[in-house]
N, C-alpha and C positions, 0 to 999 in steps of 0.2 A: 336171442342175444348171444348165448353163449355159443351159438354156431356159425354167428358170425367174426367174435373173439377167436374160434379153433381155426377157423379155415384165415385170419387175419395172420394169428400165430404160426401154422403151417406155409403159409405162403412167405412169410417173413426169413423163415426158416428156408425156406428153399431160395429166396433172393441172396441171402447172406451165402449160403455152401452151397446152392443148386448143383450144378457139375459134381463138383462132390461126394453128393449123396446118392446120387446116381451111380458116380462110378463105383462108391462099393456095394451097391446091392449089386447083386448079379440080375443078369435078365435069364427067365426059365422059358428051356423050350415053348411051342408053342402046347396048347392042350394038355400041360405040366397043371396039377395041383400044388397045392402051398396052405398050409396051417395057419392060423395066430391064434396064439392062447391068448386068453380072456383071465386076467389074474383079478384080486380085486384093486381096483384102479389105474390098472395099463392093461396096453399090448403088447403082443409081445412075439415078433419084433413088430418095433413101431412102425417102421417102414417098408415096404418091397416094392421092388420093380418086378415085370411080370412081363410077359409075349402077351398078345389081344390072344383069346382063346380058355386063357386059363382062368379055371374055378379055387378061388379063395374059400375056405370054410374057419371060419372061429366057431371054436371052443369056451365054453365058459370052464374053466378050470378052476376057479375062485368058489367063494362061499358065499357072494350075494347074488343078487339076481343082476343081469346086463343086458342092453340091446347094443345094436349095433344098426347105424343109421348114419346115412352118406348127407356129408353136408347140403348138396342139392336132391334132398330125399330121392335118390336113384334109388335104394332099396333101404329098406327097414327091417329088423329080424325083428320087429316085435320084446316083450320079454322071455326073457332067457332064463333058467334056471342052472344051478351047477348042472355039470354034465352035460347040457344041452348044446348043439350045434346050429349053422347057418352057413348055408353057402352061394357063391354067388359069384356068375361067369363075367368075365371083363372082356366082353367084346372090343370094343374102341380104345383107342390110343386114348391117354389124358392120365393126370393127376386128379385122383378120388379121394378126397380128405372124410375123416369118418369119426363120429365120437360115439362113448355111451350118454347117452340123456340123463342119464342116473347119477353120473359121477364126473363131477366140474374135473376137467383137466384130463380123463381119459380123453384119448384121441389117437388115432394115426393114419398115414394114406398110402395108398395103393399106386402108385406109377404104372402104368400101361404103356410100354415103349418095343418099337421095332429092332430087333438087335442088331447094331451097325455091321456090314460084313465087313469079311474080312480084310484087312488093308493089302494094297497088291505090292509085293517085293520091289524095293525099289535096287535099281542097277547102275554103277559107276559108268560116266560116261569114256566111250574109248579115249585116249589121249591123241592129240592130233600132233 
């Protein structure tokens, strides 16, 4: 239930600022890594967009123990202890919603998005 509530909450979250949220994460090259600390009871950051390619690793930084487990069980780190890491490559495009099982309201997701190129210059037309 409660990962149906996160992925409820997350989605709502992206209906309301979608665009938004988007445009201030940055998207990372492609085959770029990226952190999240694992404090106790967030992430941290709670969000990123990312290129298909790249390896996210969490961190438990905190003093309880945490997993990290994607709403549609695409991966699970099992428990975590301080100190302890997880990482985990995002092939495919999509939004990844993620909680710890341990801690109502820990949560956050992963955006996997193509980075739009660049816009082409646009030119004034000659005057006739």
């Amino acid at each position: 239930m409660r990962r149906i509530l996160a992925a409820a909450l997350v989605g709502a979250i992206g209906l309301v600022t979608g665009l938004t949220l988007v445009a201030l994460s940055p998207v990372l090259a492609q085959d770029e890594m990226a952190t999240v600390s694992m404090g106790d009871n967030f992430f941290e950051p709670f969000e990123l967009t990312v290129a298909p390619g790249t390896t996210i690793t969490w961190v438990n930084d905190g003093a309880d123990l945490h997993d990290v487990v994607s709403d549609w069980f695409i991966f699970d780190s099992g428990l975590m202890s301080p100190g302890d890491s997880f990482s985990w490559v995002f092939s495919d495009v999509g939004d990844y919603a993620y909680v710890c099982d341990l801690h109502d309201g820990m949560n956050g997701v992963v955006h996997v998005a193509v980075a739009a190129p660049p816009a082409e210059p646009q030119t004034a037309a000659a005057p006739t």
